[in-house]
N, C-alpha and C positions, 0 to 999 in steps of 0.2 A: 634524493631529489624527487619530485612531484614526477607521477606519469613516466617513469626510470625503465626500460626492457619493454613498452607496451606501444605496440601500433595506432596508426590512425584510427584503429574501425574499435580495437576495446578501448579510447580513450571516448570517440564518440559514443559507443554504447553505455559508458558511464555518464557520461553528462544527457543522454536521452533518459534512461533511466531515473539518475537522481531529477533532473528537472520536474520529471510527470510525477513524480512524488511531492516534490516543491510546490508544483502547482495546484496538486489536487490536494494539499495540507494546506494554503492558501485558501483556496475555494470553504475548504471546510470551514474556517475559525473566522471567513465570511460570515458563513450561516450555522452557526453551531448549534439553532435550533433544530436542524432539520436531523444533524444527525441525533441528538439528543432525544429527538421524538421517537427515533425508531432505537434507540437503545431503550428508552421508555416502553416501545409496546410491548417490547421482546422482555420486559419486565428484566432487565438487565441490575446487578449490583451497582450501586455509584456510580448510576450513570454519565455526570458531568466529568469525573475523576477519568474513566475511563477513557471519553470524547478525547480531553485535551492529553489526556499520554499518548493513545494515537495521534492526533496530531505534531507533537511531541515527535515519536518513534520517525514520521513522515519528514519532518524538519531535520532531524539530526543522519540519519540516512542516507535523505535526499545529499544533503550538502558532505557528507564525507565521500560521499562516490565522487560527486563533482570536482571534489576539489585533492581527490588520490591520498588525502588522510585516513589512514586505517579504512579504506574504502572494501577493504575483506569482513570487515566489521559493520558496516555499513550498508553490505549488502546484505550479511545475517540478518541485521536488526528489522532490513523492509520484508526478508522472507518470514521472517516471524508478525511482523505487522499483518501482512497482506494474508498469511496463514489464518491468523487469528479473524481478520474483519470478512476473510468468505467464510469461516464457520458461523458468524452471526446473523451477517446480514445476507449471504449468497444459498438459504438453504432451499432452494428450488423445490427438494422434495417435499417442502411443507406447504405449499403455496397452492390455493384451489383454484384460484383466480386460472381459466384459461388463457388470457391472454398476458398477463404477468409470468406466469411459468417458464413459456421461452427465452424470455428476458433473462432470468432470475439462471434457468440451467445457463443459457452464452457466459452471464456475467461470473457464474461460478468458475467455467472453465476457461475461458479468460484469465480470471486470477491464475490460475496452474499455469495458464502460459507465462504469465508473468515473474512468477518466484522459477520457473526452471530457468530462464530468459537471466536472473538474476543470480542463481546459480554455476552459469556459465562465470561469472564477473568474480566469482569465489576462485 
């Protein structure tokens, strides 16, 4: 059965979790130019290919946490997502821009919070 041995608070943290993945994979394939553009600067392989698998990894993640399907699987799949999109897009130390930099370091370590946070959910 769905949600089988697990509390109020780790069923909640799956459905907070997969949602903010549901939502922010939503938001993307809104605007899929935007990310596109910056897989683009960063002279990225196949870039469109790439876009929609992460988005992809975000939809199918998102919804197994939510929904306690293979949701141990599911939160592999966002820790590998979320691994991979701060090596590309979160690389602070490259960034000259002064006022982008502090951005760019919070958003990196952010993610870490995030994949440990989803870790726990393993």
């Amino acid at each position: 059965m769905f949600f089988e041995n697990k509390d109020v608070l780790e069923i909640t943290a799956q459905f907070v979790m997969g949602g903010f993945f549901i939502i922010q994979a939503t938001k993307n394939a809104m605007k899929p130019d935007m990310v596109f553009g910056r897989l683009q600067t960063y002279k990225f392989p196949a870039p469109k290919a790439v876009m929609w698998f992460g988005i992809l990894m975000m939809y199918t993640g998102g919804a197994l946490l939510m929904t306690d399907v293979y949701a141990d699987f599911g939160a592999a799949i966002l820790i590998i997502f979320t691994f991979m999109a701060t090596l590309i897009f979160q690389r602070w130390w490259t960034v000259e821009d002064p006022v982008r930099r502090p951005y760019n370091y919070l958003m990196f370590f952010y993610n870490i919070f995030i994949m440990a946070a989803l870790l726990l959910l393993i």
